[in-house]
Backbone bond lengths (Angstrom), bond angles and torsions (degrees), N, CA, C in turn:
res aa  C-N    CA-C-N  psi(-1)  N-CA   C-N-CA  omega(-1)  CA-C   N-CA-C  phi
1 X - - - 1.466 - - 1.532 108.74 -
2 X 1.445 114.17 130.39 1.353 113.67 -174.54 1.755 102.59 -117.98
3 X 1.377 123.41 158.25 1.334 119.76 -179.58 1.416 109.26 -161.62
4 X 1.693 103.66 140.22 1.283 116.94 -158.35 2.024 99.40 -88.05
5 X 1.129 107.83 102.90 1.467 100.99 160.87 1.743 119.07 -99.58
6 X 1.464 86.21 134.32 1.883 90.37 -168.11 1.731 98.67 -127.55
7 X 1.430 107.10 63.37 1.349 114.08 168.23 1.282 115.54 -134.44
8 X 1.202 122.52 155.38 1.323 134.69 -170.13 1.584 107.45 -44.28
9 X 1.462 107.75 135.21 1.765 113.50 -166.31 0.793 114.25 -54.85
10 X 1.658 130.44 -46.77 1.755 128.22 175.52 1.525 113.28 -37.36
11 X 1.976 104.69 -61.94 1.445 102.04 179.55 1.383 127.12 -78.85
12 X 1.441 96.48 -5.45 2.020 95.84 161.96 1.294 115.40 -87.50
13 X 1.300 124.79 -23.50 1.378 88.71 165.35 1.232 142.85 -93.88
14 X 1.275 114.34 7.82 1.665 129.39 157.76 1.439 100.06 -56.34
15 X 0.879 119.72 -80.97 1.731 129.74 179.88 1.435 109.51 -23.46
16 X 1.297 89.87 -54.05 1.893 89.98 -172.47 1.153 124.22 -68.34
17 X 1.111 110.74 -19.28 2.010 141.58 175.89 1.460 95.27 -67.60
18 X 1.492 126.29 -50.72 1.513 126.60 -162.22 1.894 110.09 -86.67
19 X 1.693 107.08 -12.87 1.442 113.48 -171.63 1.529 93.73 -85.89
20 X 1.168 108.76 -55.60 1.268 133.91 169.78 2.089 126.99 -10.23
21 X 1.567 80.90 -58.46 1.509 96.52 165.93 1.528 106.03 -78.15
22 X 0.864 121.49 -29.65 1.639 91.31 172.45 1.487 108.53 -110.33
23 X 0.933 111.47 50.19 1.725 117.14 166.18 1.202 128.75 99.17
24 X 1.524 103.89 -27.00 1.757 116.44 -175.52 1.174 94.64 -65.45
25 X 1.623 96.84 145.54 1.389 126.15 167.20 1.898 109.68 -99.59
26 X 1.039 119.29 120.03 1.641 114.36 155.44 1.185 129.22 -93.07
27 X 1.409 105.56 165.52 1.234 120.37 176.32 2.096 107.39 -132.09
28 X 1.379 98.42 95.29 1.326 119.94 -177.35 1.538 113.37 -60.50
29 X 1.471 138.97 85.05 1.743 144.51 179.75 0.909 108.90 -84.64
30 X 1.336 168.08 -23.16 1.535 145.38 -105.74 1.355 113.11 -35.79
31 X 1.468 127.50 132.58 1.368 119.32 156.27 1.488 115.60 -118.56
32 X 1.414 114.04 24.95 1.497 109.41 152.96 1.520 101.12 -128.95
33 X 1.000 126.55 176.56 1.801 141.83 159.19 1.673 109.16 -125.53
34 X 1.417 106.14 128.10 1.456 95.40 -161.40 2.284 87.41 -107.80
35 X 1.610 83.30 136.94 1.661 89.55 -176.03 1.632 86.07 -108.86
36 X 1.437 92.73 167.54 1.804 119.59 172.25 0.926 122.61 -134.47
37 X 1.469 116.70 117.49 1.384 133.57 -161.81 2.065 105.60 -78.52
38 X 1.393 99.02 104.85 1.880 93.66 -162.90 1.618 96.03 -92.39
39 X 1.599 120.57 6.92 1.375 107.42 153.73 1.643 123.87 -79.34
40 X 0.652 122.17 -20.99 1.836 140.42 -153.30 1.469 81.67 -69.79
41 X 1.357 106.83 139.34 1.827 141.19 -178.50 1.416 104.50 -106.97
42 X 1.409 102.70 123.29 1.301 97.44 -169.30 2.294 88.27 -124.64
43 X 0.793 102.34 87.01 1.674 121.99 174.00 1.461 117.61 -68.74
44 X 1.097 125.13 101.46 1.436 130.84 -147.17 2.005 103.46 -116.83
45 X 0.997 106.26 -2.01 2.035 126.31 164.85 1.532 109.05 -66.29
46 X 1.590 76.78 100.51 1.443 99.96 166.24 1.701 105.54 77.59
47 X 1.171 97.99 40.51 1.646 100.31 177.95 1.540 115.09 -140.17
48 X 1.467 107.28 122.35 1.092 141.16 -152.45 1.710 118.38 -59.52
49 X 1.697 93.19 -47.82 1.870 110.68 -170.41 1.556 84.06 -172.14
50 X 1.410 103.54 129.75 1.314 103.37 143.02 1.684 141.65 -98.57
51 X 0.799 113.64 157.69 2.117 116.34 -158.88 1.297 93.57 -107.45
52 X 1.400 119.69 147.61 1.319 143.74 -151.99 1.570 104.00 -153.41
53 X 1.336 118.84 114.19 1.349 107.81 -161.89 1.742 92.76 -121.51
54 X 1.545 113.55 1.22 1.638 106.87 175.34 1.379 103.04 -165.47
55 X 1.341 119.64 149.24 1.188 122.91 -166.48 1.712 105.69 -70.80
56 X 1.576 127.03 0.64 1.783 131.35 169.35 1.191 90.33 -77.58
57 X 1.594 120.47 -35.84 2.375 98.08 -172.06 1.235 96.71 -88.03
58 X 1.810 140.79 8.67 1.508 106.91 156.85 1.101 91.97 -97.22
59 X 1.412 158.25 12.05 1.502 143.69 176.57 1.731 90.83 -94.36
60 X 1.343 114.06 -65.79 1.663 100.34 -167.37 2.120 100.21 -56.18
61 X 1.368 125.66 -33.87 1.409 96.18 176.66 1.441 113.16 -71.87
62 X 1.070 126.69 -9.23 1.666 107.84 166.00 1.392 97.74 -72.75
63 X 1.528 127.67 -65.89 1.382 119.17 -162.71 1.558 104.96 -21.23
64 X 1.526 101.43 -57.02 1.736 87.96 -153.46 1.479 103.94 -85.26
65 X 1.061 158.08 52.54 1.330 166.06 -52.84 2.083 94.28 -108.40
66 X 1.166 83.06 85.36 1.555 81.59 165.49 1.536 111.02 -110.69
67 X 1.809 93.15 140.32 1.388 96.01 179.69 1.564 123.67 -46.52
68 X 1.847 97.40 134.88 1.690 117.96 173.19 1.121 116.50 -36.71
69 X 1.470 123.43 -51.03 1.264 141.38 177.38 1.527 132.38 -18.35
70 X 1.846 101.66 -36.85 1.851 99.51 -160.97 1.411 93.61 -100.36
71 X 1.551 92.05 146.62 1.610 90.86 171.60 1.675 132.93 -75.27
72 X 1.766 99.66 161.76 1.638 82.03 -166.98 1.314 86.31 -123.15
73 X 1.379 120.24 160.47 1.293 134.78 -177.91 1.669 98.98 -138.02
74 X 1.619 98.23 92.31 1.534 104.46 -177.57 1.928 118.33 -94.58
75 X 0.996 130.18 136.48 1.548 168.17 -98.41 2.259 78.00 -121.25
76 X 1.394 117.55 -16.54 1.532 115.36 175.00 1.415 121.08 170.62
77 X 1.301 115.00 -172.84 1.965 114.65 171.00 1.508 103.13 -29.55
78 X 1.829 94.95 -69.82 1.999 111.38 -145.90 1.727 95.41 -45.95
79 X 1.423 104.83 -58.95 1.174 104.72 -158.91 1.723 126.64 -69.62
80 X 1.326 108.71 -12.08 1.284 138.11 -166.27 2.071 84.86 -73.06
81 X 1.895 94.30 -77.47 1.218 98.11 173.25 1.658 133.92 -11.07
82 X 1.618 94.16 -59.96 0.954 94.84 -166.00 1.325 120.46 -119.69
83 X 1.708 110.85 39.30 1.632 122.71 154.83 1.440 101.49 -91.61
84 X 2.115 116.44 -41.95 1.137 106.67 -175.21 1.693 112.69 -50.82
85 X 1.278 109.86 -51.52 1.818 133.52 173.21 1.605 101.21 -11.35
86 X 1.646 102.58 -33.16 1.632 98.61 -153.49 2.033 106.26 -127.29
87 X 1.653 81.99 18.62 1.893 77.37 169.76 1.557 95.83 90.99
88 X 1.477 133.24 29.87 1.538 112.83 169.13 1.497 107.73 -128.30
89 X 0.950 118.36 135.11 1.295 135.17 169.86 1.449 131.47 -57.00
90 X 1.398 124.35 89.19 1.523 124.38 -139.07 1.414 93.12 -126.39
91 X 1.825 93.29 97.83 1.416 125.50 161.06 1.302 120.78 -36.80
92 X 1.641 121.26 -64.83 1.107 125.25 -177.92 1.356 113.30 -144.37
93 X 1.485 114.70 167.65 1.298 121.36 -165.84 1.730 105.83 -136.43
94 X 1.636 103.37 129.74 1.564 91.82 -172.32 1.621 105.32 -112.08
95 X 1.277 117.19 -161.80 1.603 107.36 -161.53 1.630 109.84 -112.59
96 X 1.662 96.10 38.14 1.633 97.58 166.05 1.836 108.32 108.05
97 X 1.534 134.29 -44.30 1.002 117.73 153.32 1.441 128.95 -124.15
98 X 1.247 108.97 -149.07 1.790 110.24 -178.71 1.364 120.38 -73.70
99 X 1.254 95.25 -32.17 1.565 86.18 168.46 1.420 131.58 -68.42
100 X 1.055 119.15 -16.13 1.626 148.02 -125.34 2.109 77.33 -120.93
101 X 1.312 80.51 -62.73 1.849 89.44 -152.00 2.183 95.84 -74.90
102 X 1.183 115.55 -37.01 1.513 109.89 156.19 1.368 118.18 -51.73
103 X 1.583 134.11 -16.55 1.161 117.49 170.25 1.447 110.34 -94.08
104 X 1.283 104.62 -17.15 1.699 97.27 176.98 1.161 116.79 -90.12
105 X 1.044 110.47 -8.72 1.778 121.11 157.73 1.519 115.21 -45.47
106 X 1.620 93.02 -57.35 1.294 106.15 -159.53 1.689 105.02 -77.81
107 X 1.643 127.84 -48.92 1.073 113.66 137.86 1.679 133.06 -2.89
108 X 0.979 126.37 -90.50 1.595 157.90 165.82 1.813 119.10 -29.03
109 X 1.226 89.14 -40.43 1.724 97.69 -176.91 1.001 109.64 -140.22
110 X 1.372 132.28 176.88 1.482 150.14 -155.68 2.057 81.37 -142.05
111 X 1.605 107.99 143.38 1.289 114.15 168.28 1.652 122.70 -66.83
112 X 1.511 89.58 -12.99 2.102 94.10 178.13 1.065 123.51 -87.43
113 X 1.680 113.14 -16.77 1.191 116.75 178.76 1.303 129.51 -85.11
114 X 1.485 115.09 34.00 1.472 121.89 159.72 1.737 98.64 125.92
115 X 1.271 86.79 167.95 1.880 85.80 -175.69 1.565 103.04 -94.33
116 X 1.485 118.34 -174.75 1.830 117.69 -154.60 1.397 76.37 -126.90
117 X 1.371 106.40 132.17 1.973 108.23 150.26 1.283 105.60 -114.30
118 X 1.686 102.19 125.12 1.525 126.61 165.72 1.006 102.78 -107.11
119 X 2.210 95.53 112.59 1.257 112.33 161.92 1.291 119.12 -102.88
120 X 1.940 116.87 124.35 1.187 114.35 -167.54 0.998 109.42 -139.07
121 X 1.429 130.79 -162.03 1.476 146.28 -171.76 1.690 116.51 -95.66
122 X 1.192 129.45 141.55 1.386 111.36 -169.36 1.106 124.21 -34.81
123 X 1.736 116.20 -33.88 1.304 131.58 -146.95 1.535 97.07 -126.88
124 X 1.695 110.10 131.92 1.464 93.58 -167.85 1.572 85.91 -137.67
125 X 1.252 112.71 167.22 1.320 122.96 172.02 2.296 121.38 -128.00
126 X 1.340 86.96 128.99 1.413 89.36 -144.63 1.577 136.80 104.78
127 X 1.638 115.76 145.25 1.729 90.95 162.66 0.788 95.29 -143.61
128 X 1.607 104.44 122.84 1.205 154.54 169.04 1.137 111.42 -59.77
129 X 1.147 116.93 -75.45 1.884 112.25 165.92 1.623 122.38 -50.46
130 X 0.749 114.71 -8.99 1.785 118.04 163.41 1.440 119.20 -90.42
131 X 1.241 102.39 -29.50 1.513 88.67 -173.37 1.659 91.02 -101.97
132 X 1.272 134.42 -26.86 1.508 112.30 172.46 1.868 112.03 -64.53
133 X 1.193 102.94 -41.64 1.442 117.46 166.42 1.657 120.78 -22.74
134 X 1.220 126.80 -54.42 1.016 145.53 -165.98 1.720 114.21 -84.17
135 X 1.546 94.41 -5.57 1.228 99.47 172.81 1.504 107.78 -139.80
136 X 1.264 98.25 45.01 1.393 110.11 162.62 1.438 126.07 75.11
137 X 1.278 129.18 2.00 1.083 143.63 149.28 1.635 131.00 -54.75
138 X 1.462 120.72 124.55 1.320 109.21 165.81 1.750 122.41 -85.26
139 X 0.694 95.84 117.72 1.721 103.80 159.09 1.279 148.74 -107.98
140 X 1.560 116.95 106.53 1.758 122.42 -162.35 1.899 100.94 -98.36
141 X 0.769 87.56 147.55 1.906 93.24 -169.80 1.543 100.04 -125.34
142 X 1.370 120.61 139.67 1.261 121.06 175.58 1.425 109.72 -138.35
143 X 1.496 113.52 132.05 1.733 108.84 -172.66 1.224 100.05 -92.54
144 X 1.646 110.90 127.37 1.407 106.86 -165.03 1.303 108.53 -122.60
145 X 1.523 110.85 2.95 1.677 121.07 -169.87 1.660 104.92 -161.07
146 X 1.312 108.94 177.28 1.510 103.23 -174.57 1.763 87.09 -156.67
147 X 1.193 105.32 144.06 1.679 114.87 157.19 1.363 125.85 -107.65
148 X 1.473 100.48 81.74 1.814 99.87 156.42 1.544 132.15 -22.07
149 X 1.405 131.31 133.40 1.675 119.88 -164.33 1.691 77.16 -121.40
150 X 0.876 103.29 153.37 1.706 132.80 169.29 2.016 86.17 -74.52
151 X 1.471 89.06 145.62 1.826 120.90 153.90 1.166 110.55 -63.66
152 X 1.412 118.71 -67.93 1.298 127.02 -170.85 1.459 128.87 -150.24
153 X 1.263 110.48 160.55 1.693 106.78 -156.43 1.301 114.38 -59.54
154 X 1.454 118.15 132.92 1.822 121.94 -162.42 1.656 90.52 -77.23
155 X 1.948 87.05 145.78 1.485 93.83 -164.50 1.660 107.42 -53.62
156 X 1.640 125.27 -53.82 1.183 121.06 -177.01 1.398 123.72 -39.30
157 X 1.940 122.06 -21.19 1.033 111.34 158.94 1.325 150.23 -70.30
158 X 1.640 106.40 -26.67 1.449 156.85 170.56 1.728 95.34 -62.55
159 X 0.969 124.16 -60.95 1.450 147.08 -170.27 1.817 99.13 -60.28
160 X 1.324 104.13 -61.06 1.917 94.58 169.24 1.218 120.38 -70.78
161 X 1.420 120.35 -36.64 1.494 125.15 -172.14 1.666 103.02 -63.88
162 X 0.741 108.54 -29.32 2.018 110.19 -178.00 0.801 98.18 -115.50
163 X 1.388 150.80 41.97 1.667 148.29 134.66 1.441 96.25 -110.45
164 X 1.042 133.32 -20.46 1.976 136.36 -167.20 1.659 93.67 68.77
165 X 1.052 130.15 65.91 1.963 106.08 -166.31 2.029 81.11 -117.50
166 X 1.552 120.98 13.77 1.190 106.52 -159.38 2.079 93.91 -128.67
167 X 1.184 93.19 137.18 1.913 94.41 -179.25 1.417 94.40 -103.98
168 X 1.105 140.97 -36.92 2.166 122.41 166.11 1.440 87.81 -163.18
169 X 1.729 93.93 -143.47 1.432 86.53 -149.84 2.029 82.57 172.21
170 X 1.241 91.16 129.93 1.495 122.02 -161.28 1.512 98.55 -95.55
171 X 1.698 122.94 133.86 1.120 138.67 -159.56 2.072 103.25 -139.30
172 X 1.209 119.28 140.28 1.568 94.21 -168.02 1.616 82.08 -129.66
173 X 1.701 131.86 -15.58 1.149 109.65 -170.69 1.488 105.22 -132.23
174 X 1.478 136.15 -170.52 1.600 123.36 157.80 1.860 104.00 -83.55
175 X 1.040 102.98 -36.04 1.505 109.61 -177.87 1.828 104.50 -43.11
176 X 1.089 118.49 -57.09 1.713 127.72 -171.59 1.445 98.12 -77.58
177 X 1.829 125.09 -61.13 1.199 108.37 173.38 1.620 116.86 -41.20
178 X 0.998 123.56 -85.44 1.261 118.43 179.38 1.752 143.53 -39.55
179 X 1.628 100.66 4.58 1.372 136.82 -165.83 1.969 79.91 -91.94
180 X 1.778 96.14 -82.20 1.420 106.81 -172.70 1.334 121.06 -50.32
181 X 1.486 117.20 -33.99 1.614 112.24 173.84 1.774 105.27 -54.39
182 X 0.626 108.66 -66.92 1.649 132.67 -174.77 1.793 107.29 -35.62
183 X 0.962 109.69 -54.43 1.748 128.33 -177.11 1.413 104.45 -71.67
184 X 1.599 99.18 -51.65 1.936 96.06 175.20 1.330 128.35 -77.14
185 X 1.578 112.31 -17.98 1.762 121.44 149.20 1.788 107.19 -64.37
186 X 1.020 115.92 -56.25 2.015 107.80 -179.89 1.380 108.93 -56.81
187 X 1.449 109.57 -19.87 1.332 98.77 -163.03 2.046 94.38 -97.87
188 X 1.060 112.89 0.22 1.649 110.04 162.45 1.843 92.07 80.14
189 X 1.110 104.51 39.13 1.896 101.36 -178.62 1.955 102.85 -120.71
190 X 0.654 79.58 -21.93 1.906 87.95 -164.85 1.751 98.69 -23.54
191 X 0.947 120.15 -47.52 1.526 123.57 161.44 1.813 130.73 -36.37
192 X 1.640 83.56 -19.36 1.789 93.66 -174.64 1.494 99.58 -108.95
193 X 1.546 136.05 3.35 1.271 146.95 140.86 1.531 130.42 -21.60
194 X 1.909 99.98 -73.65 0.814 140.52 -170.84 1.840 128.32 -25.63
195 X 1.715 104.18 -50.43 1.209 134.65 174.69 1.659 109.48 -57.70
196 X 1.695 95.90 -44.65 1.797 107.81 -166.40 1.400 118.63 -75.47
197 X 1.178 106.36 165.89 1.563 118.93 -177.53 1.720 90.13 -102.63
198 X 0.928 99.61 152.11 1.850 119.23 167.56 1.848 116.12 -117.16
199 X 1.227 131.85 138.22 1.312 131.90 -152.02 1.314 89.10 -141.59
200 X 1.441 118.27 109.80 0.896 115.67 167.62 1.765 136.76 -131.07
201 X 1.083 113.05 172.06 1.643 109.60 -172.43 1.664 140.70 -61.51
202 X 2.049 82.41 -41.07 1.942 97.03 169.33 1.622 81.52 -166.07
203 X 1.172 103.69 176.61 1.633 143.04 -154.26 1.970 68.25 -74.02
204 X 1.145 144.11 -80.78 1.568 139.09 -157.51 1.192 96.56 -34.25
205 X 0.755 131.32 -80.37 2.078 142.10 174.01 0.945 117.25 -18.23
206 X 1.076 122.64 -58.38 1.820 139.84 170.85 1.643 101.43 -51.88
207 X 1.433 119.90 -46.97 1.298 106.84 -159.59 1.637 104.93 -94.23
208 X 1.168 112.39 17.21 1.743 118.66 176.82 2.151 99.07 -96.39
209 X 1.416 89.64 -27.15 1.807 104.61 -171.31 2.046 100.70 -74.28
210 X 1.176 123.98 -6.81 1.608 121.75 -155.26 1.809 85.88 -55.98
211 X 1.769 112.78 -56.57 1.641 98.20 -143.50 2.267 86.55 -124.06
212 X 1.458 100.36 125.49 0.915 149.55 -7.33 1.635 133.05 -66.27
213 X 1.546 116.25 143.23 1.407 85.38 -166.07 1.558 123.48 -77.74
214 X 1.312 91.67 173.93 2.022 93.02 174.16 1.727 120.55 -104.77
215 X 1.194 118.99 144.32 1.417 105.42 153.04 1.272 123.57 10.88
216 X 1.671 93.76 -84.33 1.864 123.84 -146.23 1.978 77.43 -170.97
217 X 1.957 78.39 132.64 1.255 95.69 154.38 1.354 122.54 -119.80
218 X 1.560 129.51 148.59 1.771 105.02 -174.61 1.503 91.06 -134.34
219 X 1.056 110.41 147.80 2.013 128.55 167.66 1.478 112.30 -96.06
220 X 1.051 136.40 115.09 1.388 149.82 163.67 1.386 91.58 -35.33
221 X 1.601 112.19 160.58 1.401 123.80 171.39 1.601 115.29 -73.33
222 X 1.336 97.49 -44.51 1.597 115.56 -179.60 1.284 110.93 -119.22
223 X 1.221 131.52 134.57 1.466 130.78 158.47 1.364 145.81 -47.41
224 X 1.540 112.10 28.74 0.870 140.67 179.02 1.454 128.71 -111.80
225 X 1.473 119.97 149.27 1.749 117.32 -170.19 1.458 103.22 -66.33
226 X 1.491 128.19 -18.45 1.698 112.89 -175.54 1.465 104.66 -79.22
227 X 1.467 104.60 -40.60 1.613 99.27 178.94 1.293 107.92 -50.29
228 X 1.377 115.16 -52.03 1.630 108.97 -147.24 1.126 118.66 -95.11
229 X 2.009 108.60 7.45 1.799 122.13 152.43 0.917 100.83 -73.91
230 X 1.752 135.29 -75.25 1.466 135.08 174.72 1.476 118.86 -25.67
231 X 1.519 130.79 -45.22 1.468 116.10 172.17 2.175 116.26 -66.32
232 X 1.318 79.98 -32.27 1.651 90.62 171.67 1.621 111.61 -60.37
233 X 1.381 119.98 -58.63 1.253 116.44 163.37 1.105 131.16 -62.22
234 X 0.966 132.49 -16.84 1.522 139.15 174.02 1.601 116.30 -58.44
235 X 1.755 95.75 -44.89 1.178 108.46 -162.29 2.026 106.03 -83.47
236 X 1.386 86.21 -13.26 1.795 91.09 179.83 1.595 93.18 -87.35
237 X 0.862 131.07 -11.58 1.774 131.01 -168.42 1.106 115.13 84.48
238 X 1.610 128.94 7.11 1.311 117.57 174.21 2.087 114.30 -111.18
239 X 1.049 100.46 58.48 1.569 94.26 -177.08 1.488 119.69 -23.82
């Protein structure tokens, strides 16, 4: 079983490490490049925990070297992983999205005990600050990174899709799903889809995958990268 991962190389190759053990083979694309903004102020007065909604805002808060010290309350596993990875102290852990990680907020803290900085990516999914908002929480957000999208589909992807050498292909956000649908319609392939399975993160993801269609589409149980290796393995027979 071979599978197309089209996420940024750092977080593909964790993934590919976990397909890996049970037999899957990948095929590593990126179709974003994630940059870090090394001006961005990250002001930590009078702030309580900061929220981490992907394992790039604990890499850009190391970049800009903010003290180890504040707690982080990360959005799942990946990202949890990999604030600890970088010297932060990770209070709590939520079950993969915003909704998920606003309740462990709310769990976790009291709204008096200081305001939350969410450091994130230009582009966010969910609002997070609205729905903690409403319950009395302040929330300061800082864009601390950005994901570049590819023009057009990288040849190595182009290169499996018209050989068939690929059985699906793993999706973690709607932003990227809907990146690759889009590139593999310009790119006049949508036809070389068809055969594959699509693996995806939550029911949002899936519904960026409708046109061109797929095979089979499948939703992880949880929104998280272990689930959505384990459904990948499952489906090769090697859990």
């Amino acid at each position: 079983m071979r599978i197309l991962i089209t996420r940024p190389r750092e977080d593909a190759e964790g993934f590919a490490a976990r397909l890996a053990a049970c037999g899957v083979e990948s095929l590593i694309v990126p179709l974003m490049d994630v940059v870090f903004d090394r001006d961005a102020t990250i002001d930590l007065e009078g702030v309580a925990a900061v929220l981490l909604t992907s394992a790039n805002g604990a890499r850009a808060l190391a970049a800009l070297g903010t003290p180890r010290g504040v707690p982080v309350i990360a959005v799942g596993p990946a990202t949890a992983g990999a604030a600890r990875q970088a010297g932060f102290d990770v209070a709590a852990v939520a079950g993969g999205d915003v909704v998920r990680l606003a309740e462990t907020v709310r769990a976790t803290l009291k709204p008096e005990a200081g305001a939350l900085l969410h450091v994130s990516g230009s582009v966010v999914a969910g609002d997070l600050a609205g729905r903690l908002g409403e319950d009395g929480y302040t929330v300061r957000r800082v864009t601390a990174y950005s994901a570049r999208a590819a023009d057009i589909l990288p040849a190595a992807a182009t290169t499996a899709l018209q050989a068939a050498s690929l059985d699906g292909a793993a999706f973690f956000s709607p932003r990227s799903a809907a990146l690759f649908a889009r590139l593999v319609s310009n790119a006049g392939l949508g036809g070389t889809i068809q055969p594959l399975a699509g693996y995806c993160l939550s029911e949002a993801v899936a519904r960026e995958l409708s046109r061109p269609p797929w095979g089979a589409l499948h939703v992880a149980l949880r929104p998280d990268g272990d689930a959505l290796a384990g459904l990948i393995c499952a489906h090769a027979g090697r859990p």
